[in-house]
N, C-alpha and C positions, 0 to 999 in steps of 0.2 A: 360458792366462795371464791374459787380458783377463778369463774368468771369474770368475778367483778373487779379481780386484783388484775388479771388483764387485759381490762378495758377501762381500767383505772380509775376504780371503785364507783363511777359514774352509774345513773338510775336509769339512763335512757337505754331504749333498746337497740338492738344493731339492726341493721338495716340487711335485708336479704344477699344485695353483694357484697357485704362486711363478714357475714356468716358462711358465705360461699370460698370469699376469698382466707379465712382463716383456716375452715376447712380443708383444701388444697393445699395449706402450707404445712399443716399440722400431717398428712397424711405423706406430702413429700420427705419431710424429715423423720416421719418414722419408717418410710423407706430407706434410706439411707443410714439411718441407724442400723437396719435390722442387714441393711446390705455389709458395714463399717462392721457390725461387731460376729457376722458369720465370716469376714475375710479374716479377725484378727483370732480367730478360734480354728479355721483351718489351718491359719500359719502357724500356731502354736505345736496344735497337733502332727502336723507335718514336721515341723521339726525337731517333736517327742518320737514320732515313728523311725524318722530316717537313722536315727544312733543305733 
């Protein structure tokens, strides 16, 4: 379902560099999420310990 609402409900299928390149986007940004929300948990933390 999640698929077809972002390739915009269309039947056809993707083509192997469509698949590749969403892949690589989808794993960029969950790097960066995962880099984004351990920066904003050490900053919390660090400024729960230093008081």
């Amino acid at each position: 379902m999640l698929g077809s609402v972002l390739s915009g409900g269309g039947g056809r299928r993707e083509s192997p560099l469509e698949s590749m390149a969403k892949s690589a986007a989808r794993s960029v940004g969950s790097s960066m999420g995962r880099q984004i929300g351990n920066a904003v948990l050490r900053g919390v933390l660090g400024s729960m310990l230093k008081r």
